[in-house]
N, C-alpha and C positions, 0 to 999 in steps of 0.2 A: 615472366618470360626469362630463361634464360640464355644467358650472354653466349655473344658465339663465339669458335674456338680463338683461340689470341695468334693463333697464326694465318686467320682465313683473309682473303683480299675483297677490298678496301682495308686494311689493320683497324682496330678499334679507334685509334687517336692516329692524327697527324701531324706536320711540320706546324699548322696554325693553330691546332689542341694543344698543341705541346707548350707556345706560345701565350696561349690567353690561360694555360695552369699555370705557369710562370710567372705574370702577370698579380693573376689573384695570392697567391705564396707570398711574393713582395709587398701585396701590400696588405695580405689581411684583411682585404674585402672585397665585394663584388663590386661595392658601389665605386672604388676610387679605379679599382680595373679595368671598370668597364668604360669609366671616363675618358681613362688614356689609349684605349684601346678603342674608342670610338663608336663602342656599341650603347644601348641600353641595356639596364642591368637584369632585366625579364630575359633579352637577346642570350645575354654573357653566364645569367643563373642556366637555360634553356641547354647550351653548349657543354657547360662542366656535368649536369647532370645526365646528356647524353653518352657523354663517354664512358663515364663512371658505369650508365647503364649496362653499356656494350663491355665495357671489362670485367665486369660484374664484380666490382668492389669499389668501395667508398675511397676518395680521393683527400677528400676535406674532413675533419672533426668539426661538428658544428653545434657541438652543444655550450661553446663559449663564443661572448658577443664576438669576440676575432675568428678569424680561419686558420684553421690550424691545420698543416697535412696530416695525414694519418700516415702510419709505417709503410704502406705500399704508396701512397703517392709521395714521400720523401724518395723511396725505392726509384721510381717512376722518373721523377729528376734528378735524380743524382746522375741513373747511370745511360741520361738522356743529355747529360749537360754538355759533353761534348760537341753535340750536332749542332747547335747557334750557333756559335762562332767558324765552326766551318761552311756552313749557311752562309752566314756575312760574305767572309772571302771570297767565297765561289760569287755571288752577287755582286760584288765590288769588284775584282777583275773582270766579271762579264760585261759590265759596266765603262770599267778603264780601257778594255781593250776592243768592243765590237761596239757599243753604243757613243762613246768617245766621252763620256763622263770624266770631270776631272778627278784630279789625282787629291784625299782630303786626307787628314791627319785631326780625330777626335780625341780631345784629351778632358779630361775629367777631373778637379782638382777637390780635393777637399776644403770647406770653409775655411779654415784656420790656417790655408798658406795665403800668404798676402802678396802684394804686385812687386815687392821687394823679389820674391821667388822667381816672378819670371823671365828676367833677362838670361839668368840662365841656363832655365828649359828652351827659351826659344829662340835667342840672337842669330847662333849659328846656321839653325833651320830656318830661319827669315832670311836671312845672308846669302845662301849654298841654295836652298829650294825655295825663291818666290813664286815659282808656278803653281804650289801642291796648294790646295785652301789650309787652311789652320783656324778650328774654332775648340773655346774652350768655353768650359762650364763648371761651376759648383755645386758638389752635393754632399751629401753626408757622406764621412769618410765611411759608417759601415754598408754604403749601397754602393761602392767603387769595383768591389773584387764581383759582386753578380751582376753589373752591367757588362763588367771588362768579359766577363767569361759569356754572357749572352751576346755578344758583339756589338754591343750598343756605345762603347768605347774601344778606341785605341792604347790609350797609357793613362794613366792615373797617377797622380803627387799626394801622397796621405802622410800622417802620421801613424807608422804602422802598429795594430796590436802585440802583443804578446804572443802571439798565435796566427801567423797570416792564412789565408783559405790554401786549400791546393790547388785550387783551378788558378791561379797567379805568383808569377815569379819576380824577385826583384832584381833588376840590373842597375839602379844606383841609389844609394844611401850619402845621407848627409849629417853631420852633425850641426843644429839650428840653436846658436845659443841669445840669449834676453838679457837684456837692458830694463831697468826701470830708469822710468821718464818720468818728470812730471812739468805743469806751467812752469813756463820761465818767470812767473810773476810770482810762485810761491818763495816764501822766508825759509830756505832752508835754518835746519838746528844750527847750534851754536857750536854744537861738537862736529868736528871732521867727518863725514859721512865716508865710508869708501877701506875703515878698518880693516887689520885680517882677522876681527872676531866681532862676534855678536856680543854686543853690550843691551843692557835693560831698555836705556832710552833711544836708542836707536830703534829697538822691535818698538817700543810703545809710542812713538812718533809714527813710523809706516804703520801699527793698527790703527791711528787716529784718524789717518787720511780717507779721502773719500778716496775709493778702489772699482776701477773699469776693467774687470776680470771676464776673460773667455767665456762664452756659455759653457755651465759645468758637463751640459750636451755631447759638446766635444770631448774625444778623447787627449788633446792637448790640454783643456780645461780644467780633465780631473786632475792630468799628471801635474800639472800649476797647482793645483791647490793642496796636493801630497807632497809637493815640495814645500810648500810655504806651512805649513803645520811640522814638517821637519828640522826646520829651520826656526820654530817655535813661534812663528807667528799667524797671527790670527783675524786679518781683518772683514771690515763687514763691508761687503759689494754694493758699491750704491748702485751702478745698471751691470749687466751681464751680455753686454751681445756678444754676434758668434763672428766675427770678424774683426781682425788687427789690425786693419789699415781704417775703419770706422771708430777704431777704441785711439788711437794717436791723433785723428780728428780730433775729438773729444778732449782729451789731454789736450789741445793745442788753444781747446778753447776755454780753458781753466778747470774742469767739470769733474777732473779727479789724475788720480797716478795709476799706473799701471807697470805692467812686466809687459816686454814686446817682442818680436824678435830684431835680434842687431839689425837683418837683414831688410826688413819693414821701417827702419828708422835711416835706414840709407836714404830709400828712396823717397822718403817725406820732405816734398817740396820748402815746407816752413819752416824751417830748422828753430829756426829764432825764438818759434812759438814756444819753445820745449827745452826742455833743459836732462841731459843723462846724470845720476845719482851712483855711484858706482858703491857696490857692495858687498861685503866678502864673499857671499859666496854668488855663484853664475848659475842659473838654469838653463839647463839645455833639454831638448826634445833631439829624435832622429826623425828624419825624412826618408821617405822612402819614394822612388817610382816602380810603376809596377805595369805588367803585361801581362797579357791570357799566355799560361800556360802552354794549354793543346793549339791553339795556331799557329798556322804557319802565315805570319805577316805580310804584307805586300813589300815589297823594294824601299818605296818613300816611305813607310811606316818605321822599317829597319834603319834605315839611313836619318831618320828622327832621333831616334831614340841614341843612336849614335854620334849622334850630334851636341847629345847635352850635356852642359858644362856644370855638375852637378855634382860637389862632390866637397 
């Protein structure tokens, strides 16, 4: 059979095809897509190869266990990505303004910011807008720029790559520098910790210890451990989670030493548990927040983002 013209009506794909290829792209399969998307995976397999039929060309590579788009359905989304997040908007004012739906502010953080971060992304917008909802969530910092641009988020807090997407821009940057901590009940050395050079036994004491490092998952993770190899040390990880405000836990309860951020040791309730080790040299990450691009924001999304004391 083939495919009819790509210009004829009903179009081959539409607003909810465009949606559930989306869907399978992120995640590389039918079966977790069709999870979250609410179908069965017979339903969600039925769908993509419908479209694919009517366009008459292959969307997916499927001769590896992953999905992988082919050149025309990379094509397909790219220059399709603008339309979800103008979706959203039109849908959230139709929302705010005829149905009287409240006014919400979706933000998306990456793992490795800790609650230390959020007083201030949020004080001032808790302060100025209690009426507007505010919920936040955690995800892997490299799924933040394709939610933000599918409209599934409002602002994002990452540590940003080397290379950010272009469907997102950033309007504020931080520099996030660490502290190594460890129990208040450890023997610190004999010698003065806190030098302005690396000596032998200062590296071969922090290798000895036991080390509650970022999952190396994280991009805060690897850049921690390219720093501490630059710095010529080399310790061995006894656990790896992916969150800093669970890793000064841990430290709090004897279980090892760690790099953290200053700002994550502020707001650690137990101070007492813990003890800072100061070191010559300081590691720092940048922080980024981030916004779609091609939208044009609601009032209280603009007036959020404006709001943050972030810097």
């Amino acid at each position: 059979m083939s495919p009819a013209p790509l210009s004829s009506w009903p179009p081959p794909v539409d607003l909810y095809g465009l949606g559930l290829l989306r869907l399978v792209a992120r995640h590389g399969s039918v079966t977790r897509a069709a999870a979250e998307a609410g179908l069965t995976q017979s339903a969600l397999t039925r769908q993509v190869q419908g479209m694919e039929l009517r366009l008459g060309v292959p969307l997916f590579d499927r001769t590896t266990r992953q999905l992988r788009l082919t050149e025309a359905g990379a094509a397909l989304l790219k220059d399709t990505a603008p339309m979800a997040p103008l979706l959203e908007q039109a849908l959230s004012r139709l929302g705010r303004e005829h149905l009287d739906q409240p006014r919400a502010v979706r933000i998306g953080l990456s793992r490795s910011i800790s609650l230390g971060h959020l007083p201030g992304l949020l004080h001032a917008h808790l302060r100025r807008a209690p009426d507007v909802r505010t919920s936040v969530e955690t995800t892997a910092s490299a799924d933040l720029p394709a939610r933000l641009e599918a409209g599934e988020l409002d602002v994002g807090v990452l540590c940003p790559p080397a290379r950010l997407a272009s469907s997102v821009t950033v309007t504020h940057r931080m520099a996030d520098g660490f502290h190594l901590i460890v129990p208040a009940s450890l023997p610190l050395p004999s010698f003065p910790p806190g030098g302005k050079k690396w000596t032998l036994r200062l590296r071969s004491w922090l290798d000895a210890q036991a080390w509650l490092l970022l999952s190396p998952g994280t991009r805060t993770g690897g850049q921690l451990r390219k720093w501490m190899r630059e710095q010529g040390l080399n310790p061995s990880p006894a656990m790896e989670p992916d969150s800093f405000d669970l890793i000064i836990h841990l430290v709090a309860l004897g279980l090892g030493v760690s790099l953290v951020p200053r700002r994550a040791v502020a707001a650690f309730p137990r101070k007492k548990l813990i003890r800072r080790v100061p070191l010559p040299a300081e590691f720092q990450r940048e922080l980024a927040v981030i916004v779609p691009r091609s939208a044009r924001p609601a009032g209280h999304v603009t007036d959020f983002v404006s709001n943050i004391l972030f810097s």
